[in-house]
Phi, psi and omega in degrees: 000140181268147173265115202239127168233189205186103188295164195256302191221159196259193222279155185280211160321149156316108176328138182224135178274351188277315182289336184288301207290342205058136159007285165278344146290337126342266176303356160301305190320147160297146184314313183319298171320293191273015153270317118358300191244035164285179171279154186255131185254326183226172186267123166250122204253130167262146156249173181156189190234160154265107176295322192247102166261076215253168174177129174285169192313296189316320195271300215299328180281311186300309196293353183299308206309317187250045180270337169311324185276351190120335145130044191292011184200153176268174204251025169259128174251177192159189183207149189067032154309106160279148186197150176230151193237101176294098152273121201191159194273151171263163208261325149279006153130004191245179174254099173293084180276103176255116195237113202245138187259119182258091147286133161313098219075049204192154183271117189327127191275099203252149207220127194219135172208155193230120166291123154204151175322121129302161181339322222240022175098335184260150162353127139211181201251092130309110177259218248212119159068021154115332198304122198223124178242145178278111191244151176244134171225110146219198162214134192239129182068025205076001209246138150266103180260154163225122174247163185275145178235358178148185191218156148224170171233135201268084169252122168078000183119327186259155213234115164251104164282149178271194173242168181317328176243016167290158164299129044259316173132200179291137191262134168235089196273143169227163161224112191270090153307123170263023173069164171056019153108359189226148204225154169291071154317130179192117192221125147272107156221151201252131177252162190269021176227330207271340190076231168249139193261358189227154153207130174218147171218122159230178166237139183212152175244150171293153190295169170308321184279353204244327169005138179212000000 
């Protein structure tokens, strides 16, 4: 059964990752990385390729599906996807990540979602037609993981949880430094019947002015 709540206050500050992962784990990161998910006051563009862009029969059908909501995942696959990945602060406190896909024969696919604080203070993922996923955000090894923790939809002032086993399932995002201005992007996500229906891996650089 879905679960209908009515958030209490409204939204804070801009998310800042250094307070979500805490301190020492902040500072585990590479500099590049906390410079990187620092806030962005103006747009910052990566270029780069997706060597991989998958999906299983179930995910090729849910991303069809969910072009009707605005496109939150792409709904294409391939290998070698040249793609630029856009960041820039939103006007409501959040970090827009816009992700544009050059499939081959195909018309760029552009796929935009905004990391912001919720009512109650936490991570989430705005997505396309309201659709909202909830994230845990830390780091290990070096790695920035954001994992999905549920997903709802946001209308009006009412807050509808999905239930656990509706698709998509657990969302897994890591951000990899490779040293030399460029970094591993790489989302999973796995259902718990369906297995995993989405996979993407790219390498992508930092602009020329920003290089470290």
């Amino acid at each position: 059964m879905l679960a209908v709540s009515i958030p209490a206050v409204d939204y804070p500050a801009r998310a800042d990752i250094r307070r979500l992962t805490g301190e020492a784990q902040w500072l585990s990161l590479p500099p590049a990385v906390r410079a990187r998910f620092a806030e962005h006051a103006a747009s910052v563009g990566y270029e780069g390729t997706f060597d991989e862009v998958s999906a299983s029969f179930a995910g090729k059908l849910l991303a069809t599906c969910c072009r009707l909501l605005g496109t939150p995942v792409a709904p294409f696959t391939g290998t070698n996807v040249p793609a630029t990945v856009n960041v820039f602060a939103t006007p409501d406190g959040g970090t827009a990540w816009q992700r544009i896909y050059r499939f081959a024969g195909r018309r760029p696919c552009i796929v935009e979602s905004v990391k912001r604080l919720s009512r109650d203070g936490t991570l989430v993922e705005a997505l396309p037609a309201g659709m909202t996923m909830a994230l845990d955000v830390y780091a290990r090894d070096g790695v920035l993981h954001f994992v999905s923790t549920g997903y709802y939809f946001e209308l009006g002032g009412l807050r509808i949880q999905f239930p656990e086993w509706l698709p998509p399932g657990v969302t897994h995002v890591q951000h990899i430094d490779l040293g030399d201005g460029t970094f591993r992007f790489t989302m999973s996500v796995r259902h718990r019947w369906l297995g995993q229906v989405f996979w993407q891996s790219g390498r992508f650089r930092d602009p020329p002015a920003t290089s470290r």
